[in-house]
N, C-alpha and C positions, 0 to 999 in steps of 0.2 A: 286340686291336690297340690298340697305346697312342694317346692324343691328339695331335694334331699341337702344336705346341709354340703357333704362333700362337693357335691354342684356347683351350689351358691360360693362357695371358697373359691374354688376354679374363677367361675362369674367375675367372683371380684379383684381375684388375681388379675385378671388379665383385663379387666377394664381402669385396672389403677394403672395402668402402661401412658392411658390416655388424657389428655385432656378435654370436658373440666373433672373427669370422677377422680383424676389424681388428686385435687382437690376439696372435693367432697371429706365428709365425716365417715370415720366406718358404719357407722350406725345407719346412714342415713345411701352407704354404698351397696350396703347386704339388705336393706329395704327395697333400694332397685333392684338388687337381684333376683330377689327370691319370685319378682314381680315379670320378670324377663322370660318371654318365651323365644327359643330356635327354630328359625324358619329358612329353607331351602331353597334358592331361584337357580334354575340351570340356565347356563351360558345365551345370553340373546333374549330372555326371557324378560316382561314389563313386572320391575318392581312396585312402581308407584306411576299413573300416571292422572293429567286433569279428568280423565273421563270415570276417574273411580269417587269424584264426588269430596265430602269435606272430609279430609285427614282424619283416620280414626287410629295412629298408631305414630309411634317414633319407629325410626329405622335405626340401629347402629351397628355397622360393620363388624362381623365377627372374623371373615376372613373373604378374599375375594375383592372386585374391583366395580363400581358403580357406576353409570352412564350418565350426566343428566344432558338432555336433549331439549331445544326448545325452537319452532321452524322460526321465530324471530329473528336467534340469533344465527341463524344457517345450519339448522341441526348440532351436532353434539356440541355444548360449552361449558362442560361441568365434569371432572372426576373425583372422584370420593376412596380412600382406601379405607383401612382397616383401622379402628377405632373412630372414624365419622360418622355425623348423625346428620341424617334428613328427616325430613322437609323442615325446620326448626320455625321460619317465617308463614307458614301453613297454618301449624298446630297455633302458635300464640295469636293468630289474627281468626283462626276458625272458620277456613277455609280449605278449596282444594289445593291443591296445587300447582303451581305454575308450570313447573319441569316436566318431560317423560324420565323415570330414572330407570336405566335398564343395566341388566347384569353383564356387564364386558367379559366376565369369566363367571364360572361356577362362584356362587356366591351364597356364605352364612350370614344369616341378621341377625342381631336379638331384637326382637321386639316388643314394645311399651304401650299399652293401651292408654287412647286420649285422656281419658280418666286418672289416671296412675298418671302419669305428664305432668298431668296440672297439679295433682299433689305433690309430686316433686319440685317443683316451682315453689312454691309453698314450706316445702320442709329443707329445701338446703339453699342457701344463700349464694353459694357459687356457682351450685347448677342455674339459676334464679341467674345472675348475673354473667354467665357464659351465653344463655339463649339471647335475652334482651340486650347484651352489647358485646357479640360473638367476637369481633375481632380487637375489641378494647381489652376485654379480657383475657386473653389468648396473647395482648403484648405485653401486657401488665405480667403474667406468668414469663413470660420471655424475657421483662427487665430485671426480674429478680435474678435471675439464672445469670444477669450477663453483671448484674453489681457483684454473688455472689462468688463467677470469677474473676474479676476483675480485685476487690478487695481485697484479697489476698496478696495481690505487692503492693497495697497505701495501708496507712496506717487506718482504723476502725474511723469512723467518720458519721457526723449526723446528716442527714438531708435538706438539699435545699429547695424541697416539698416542706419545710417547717413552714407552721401560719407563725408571722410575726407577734401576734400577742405572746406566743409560744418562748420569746425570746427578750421580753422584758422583765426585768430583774426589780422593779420598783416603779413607784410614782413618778412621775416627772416632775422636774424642778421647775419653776415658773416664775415671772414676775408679767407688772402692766408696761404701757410702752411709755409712761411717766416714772418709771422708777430712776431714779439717780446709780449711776455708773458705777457709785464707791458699792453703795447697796446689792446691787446684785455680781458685782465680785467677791462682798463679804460672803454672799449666800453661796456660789459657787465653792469658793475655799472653805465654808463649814461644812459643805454637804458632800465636800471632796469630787467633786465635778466636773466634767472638761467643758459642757454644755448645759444656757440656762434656754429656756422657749420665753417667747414674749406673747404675751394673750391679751384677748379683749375681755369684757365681763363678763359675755358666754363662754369663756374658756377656752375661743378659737384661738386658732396659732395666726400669729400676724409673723414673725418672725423669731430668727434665731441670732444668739451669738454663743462664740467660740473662746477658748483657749488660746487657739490659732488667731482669731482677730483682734487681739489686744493689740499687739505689733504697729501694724497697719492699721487700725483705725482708731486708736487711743493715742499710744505712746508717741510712735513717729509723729502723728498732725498735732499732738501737744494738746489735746482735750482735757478739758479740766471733768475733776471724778464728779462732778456734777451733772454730765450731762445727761437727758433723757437716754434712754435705751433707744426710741424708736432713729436717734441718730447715730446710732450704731451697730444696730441688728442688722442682718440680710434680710431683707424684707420678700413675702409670698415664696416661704417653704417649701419644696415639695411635700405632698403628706401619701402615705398609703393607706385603706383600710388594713384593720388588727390583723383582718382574714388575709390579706394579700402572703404569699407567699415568700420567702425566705429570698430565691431567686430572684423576685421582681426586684429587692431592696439593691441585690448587689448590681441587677443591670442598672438602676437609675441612678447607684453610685458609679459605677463603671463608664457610664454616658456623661456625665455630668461633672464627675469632678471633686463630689463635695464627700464627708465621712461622715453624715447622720441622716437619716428620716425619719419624719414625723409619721406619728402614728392618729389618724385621727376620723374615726366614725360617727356619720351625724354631722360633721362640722366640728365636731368638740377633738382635742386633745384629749389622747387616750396613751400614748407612749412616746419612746424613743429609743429608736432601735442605731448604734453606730456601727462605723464602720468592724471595731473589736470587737460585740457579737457576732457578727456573721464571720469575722477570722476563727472564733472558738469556735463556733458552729462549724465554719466549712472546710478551716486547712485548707482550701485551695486557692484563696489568694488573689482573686477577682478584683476587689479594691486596691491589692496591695500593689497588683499587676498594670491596672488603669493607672495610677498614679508612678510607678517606674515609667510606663509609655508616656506621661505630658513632659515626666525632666527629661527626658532622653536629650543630651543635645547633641550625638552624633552617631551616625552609623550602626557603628560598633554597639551603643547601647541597644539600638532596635532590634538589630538581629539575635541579640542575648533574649530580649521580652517575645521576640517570635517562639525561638526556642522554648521558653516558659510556656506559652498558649496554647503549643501542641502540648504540652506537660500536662497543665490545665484540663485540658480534653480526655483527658486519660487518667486523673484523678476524679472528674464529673462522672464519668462513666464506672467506677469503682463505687462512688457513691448511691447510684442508679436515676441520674438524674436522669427525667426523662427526653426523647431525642429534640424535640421542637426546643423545650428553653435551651438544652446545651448547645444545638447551632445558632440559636438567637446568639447567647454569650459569645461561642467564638466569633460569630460573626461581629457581634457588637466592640472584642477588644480589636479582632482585625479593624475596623472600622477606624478604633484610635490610633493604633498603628502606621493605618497608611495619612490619617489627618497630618500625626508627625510628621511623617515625610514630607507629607506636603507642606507645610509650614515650613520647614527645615530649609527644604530646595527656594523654594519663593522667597524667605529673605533672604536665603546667598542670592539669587539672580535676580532678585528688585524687581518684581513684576506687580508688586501689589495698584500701581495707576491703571491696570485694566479689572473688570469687574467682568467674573467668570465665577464657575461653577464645576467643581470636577464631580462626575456623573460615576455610579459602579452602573454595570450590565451584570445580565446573567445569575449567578447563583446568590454571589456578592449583593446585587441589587435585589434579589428575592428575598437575604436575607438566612441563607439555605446554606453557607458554607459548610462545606468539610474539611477533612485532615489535609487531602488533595486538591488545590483549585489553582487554577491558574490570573490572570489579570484578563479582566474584560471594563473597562474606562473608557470613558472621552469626559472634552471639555464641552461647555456651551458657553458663550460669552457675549457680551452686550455691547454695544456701538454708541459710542459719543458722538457728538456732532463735529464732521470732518472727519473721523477714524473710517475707514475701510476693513472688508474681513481681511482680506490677506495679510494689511500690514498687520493687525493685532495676531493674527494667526502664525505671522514673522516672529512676534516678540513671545508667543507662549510656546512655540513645539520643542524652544531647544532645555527648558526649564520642565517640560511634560517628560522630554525623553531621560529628565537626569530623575525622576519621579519615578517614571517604569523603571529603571536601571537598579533604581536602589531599591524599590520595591520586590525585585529579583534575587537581590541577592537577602533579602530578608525572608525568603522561600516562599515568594508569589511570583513562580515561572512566568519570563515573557508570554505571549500567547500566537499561538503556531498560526493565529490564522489575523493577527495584526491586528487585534481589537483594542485600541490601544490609542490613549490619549496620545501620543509621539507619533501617530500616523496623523498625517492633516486631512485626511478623509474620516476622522470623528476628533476633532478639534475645528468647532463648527459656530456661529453665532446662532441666536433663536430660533432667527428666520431662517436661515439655511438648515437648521438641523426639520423646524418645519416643513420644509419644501422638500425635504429628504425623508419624512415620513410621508408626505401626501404620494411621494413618485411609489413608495411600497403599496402603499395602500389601493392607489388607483393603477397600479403593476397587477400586482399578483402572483406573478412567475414565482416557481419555484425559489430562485435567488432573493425576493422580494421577501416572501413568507418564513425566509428559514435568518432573514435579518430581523422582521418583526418579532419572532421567535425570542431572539436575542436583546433587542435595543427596545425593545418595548417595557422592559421590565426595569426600566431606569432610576437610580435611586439617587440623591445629591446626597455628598460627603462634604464637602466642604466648599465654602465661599457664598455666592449671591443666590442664594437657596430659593428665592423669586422666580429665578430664569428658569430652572427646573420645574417648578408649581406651574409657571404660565405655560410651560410644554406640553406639562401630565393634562392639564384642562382642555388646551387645544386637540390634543389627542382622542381623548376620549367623547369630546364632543364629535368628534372626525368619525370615528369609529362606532359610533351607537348612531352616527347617520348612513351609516354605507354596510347593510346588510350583505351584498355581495361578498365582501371581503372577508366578513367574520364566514358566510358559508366556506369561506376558500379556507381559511385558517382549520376551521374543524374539520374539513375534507384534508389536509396536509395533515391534523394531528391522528388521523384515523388511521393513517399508513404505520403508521408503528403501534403493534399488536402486543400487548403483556406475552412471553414466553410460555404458557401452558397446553405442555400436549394433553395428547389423547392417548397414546401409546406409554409414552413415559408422565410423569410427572412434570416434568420441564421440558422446553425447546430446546438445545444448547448446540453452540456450535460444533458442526462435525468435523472437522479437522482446520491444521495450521496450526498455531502457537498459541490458541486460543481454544483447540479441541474441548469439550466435554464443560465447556463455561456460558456464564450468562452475564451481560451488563448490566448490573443492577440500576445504575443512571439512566441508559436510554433506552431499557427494556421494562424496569420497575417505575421510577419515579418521574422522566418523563413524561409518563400520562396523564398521572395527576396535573404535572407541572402544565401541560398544554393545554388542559380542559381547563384548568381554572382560568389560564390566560383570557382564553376566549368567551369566559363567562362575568369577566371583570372589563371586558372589554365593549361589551355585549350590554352591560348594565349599569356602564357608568362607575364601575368599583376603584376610587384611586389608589389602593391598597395592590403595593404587587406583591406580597409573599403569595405561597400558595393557598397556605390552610387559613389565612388572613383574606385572601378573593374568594375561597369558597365558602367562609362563614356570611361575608358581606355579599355576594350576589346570592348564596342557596334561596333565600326569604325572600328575593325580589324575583326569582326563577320558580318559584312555590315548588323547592324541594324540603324534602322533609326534613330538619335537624337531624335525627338520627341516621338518616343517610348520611347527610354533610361530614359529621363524627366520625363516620366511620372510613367514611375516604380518606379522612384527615389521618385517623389508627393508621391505616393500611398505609398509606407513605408515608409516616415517620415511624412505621417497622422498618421498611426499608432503606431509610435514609440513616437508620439507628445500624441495618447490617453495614451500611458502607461506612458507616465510620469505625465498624469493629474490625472491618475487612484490611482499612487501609491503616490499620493502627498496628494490626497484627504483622502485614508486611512490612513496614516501618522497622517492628522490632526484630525483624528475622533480616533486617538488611538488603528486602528486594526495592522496586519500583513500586511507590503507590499507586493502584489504579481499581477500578469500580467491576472489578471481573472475578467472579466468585464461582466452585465447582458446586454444585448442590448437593453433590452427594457427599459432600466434606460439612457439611450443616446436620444437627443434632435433630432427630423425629420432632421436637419441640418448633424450632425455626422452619424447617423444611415444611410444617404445616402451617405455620402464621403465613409463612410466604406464598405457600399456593393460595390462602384465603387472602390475603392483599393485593395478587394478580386479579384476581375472581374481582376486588373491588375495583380494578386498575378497568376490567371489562366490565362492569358495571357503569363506573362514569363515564364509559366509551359509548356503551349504550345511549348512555343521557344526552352525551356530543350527538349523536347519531338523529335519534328520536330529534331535536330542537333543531337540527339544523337539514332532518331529510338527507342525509350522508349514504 
């Protein structure tokens, strides 16, 4: 007997509350409805458990609180409130279930027969994409909400999710790499051009020239207009596929320096996208930002382009750019940032006769900045024949210290705990910084593990980028030999548990200045961050970002892709709150810091976030399970 229609209203009332049916169709919302039966479980009682065989139903909370239990992982590790659906990995693999789910309180379901599911799957595209990439989905819903307020103080803005084909306005102008010099600046000037491509007979791109390189490589050497092209082009272009992203264009401008990329699928030349595309596209200044950081020639300039980057960051997020490339970018203009610096300090103090390396640690070196990060650096440096470390270590700390100094006041706070190129306990040659990884490694201690932690994650910024590569090799060979140690790593990273109660929603602290908060860093995203450690460590993966070690080790760990994804969603939700967290205090004039009340987050967040804990306890699992923890 079908529902009475007044029902179905209700029904759908109150499951548009939730996500994914707030996205769903109505049409396709009042079909689940009318399909939905109410069912009753009194307090203590077993909802769903493995002994009831293969799933024959969805579960979604109509009011009431859920239990999931499993003896694995020490009895109860799962709560579920009102507008959640279980068993979701059950039903689409067509199986039992793994959890016991029992009723913490008096509890209503509506329920959906296996049948009815799978037509739903089928008839609505969001439901369809909610089951199969639940928490991709669920951030995707979260990034709009967070562009939709954010956009309201930048001006309307396109995304730098655009596929660059998306952003070529014409054919590319072109010649061979025998054309004569008068020639293709007659072509440039008819076609009104800043930029010609130089190709072979397949159409490949050999090289480029410029508007900007007449100067310098015509006029001043005095080249006569006859010359070939190929003695004037920049030769081996970067090029991106059509499909690459809007983003990629501006970070490899931002890296690099130059204001065009080639577009080219196949090998052939297919466009060209410059630097003034992606300004009418982004308004936010990426290129414009990179290139104020290389002229800076003092101080005062830097800490103006710092101030821009946080600006930056706050127009990306209005845009809805998603969390991974926008910490790439800030990370990548920091990056240029502190290169100035370094540049700047080294030729005032003439150190360039030693051959060294300045190293990022920590978030820096993951690649993982936020609004808030302090300096975590050292040096590594190379020995000539007759040099000693000390004396070379004499001539670089006090040019390191004038580095951290100015690096500080461009709002990369010293660091309280002295990590820091200007301490000469990480101002270190190869070997030493070598012999100071083997003493962790074959240590262990607590002290040992929580520097691995840190120093492991090392990334070269500027100078003899060798010294760094011969390190990450040495290490990793070290470390994929000595099982011991990675067991100790993942036994240290097991000690910090994602915040998910059982009583509440979240762990938080109970009193102090800190009452009723959680640490989004060392509660949410340090998990991820450690497991991947030890899974890149484990595997040989040279790659220290996060979601960068676990795409490269998941395949040689035989985890699933779809798991990998989904770890990756779940911490860069979170790594997406902390930059909304510390952007918000920023603009209310507090301290920025990674400490957030949960109950101050929207029914929207507050659920991505317990389902990003829940993956935060899943990859713990993984640590646990590989390593007998």
């Amino acid at each position: 007997m079908p529902a009475a229609p007044a029902l179905v209203a209700a029904t759908v009332d109150h499951l548009a509350r939730f996500a994914p049916f707030d996205a769903m169709s109505p049409e396709d919302l009042a079909w689940l409805a009318e399909r939905l039966k109410l069912a009753y479980y009194a307090k203590g009682e077993v909802v769903l458990s493995p002994r009831h065989g293969e799933v024959d139903r969805l579960f979604i909370i109509k009011q009431g609180v859920v239990q999931g239990e499993q003896a694995a992982k020490g009895g109860a590790w799962l709560e579920l409130h009102e507008g959640e659906s279980f068993p979701l990995g059950a039903l689409l693999s067509k199986r039992a279930a793994i959890s016991t789910f029992r009723a913490q309180t008096d509890v209503f379901c509506y329920e959906l027969a296996a049948q009815d599911f799978d037509t739903l799957l089928r008839r609505s595209p969001p439901f369809h994409d909610f089951c199969t990439r639940r928490i991709a989905a669920l951030l995707a819903q979260s990034q709009r909400s967070v562009q939709a307020q954010y956009a309201s103080t930048v001006s309307e803005q396109h995304s730098l999710e655009s596929p660059l084909a998306s952003l070529t306005r014409r054919r590319p102008v072109t010649c061979t790499a025998d054309t004569p010099l008068r020639q293709a600046l007659e072509t440039m000037r008819d076609e009104r051009i800043g930029s010609i491509v130089v190709v072979d007979a397949e159409h490949r791109p050999l090289g480029l020239f410029t508007v900007r390189d007449l100067i310098g490589r015509v006029v001043l050497p005095g080249l006569p207009l006859d010359t070939p092209m190929r003695a004037v082009m920049t030769p081996d272009p970067v090029t991106l596929p059509s499909s690459a992203r809007a983003f990629e264009a501006a970070l490899a401008m931002a890296r690099h320096g130059f204001r065009h990329v080639l577009l080219a699928d196949g090998g052939k030349l297919t466009g060209v996208v410059s630097e003034k595309d992606l300004f009418t596209l982004q308004r936010v200044g990426v290129t414009q930002l990179s290139a104020s950081i290389r002229a800076a020639s003092d101080l005062d300039s830097l800490k103006s382009c710092a101030d821009d980057i946080f600006q930056l960051g706050h127009n990306m997020m209005a845009q809805g750019v998603a969390p991974e490339q926008l910490t790439q970018i800030l990370t990548t203009l920091n990056d240029l940032l502190t290169q100035r610096v370094i540049e700047l300090e080294c030729n005032a103090a003439d150190v360039c006769r030693h051959s060294f390396c300045w190293l990022a640690f920590g978030s820096e070196g993951r690649m993982e900045q936020t609004l808030s990060t302090d300096q975590d650096n050292g040096i590594v440096f190379s020995l000539k024949p007759g040099e000693t470390a000390d004396a070379v270590r004499a001539d670089l700390l006090p040019v390191a210290e004038r580095i951290n100094r100015a690096l500080d006041a461009c709002g990369f706070p010293l660091c309280k705990g002295q990590i820091m190129a200007m301490n000469p306990k990480w101002c270190l040659s190869l070997d030493e910084w070598k012999a100071r990884f083997a003493d962790w490694i074959d240590a262990g201690d607590p002290e040992a593990l929580l520097n691995a932690s840190i120093f492991f994650d090392f990334r070269p910024l500027l100078g003899q980028t060798e010294l760094a590569d011969s390190l990450r090799q040495w290490l990793l060979a070290r470390t994929v030999a000595t099982p011991r140690f990675l067991h100790q790593m993942a036994a240290n990273a097991l000690r910090n548990r994602p915040p998910l109660g059982l009583v509440r929603d979240f762990v938080v602290a109970s009193e102090g200045e800190h009452a009723h908060t959680l640490d989004l860093k060392l509660n949410g995203s340090t998990p991820f961050v450690d497991a991947a450690r030890v899974f890149a460590l484990a595997t040989g993966v040279e790659a220290t970002g996060t979601a960068q070690r676990l795409r490269a080790a998941g395949p040689r760990l035989n985890i699933p892709a779809g798991e990998i994804e989904a770890w990756i969603s779940a911490f860069y939700f979170i790594q997406l709150l902390r930059l909304r967290n510390q952007h918000a205090k920023h603009e209310a004039g507090l301290a920025m810091d990674n400490r957030i009340n949960p109950d101050d987050l929207n029914d929207l967040d507050r659920r991505i976030l317990k389902e990003a804990f829940r993956q935060a306890r899943k990859v713990q699992a993984r640590l646990a399970l590989d390593y007998k923890v």
